[in-house]
N, C-alpha and C positions, 0 to 999 in steps of 0.2 A: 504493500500500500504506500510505503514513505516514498520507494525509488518511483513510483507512476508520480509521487506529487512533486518530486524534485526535479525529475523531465520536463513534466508540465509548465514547472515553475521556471526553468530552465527557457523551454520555448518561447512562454511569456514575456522572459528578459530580454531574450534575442529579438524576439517582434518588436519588443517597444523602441530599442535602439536601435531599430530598422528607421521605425516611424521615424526618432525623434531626427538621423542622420537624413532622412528624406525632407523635412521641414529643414532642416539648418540647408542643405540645399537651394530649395526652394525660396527662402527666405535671400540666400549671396545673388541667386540672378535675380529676382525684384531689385535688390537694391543697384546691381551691376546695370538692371536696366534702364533705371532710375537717373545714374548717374550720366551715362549715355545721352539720354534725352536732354539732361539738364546744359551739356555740354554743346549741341545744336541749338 
């Protein structure tokens, strides 16, 4: 029972700092784009 929750838990972590590496991402080209524009 513990090692199914420690996987689980395991997957959990790895999902989330997918997510959180996908927003930090997302977040550098908004502001790359940002700058871009400000500079035309």
């Amino acid at each position: 029972m513990s090692e199914n929750l420690m996987r689980a838990l395991e997957m959990l972590g790895q999902g989330m700092l997918g997510i959180f590496v996908v927003l930090g991402l997302i977040a550098l080209l908004v502001v790359l784009v940002q700058k871009m524009d400000g500079k035309k």
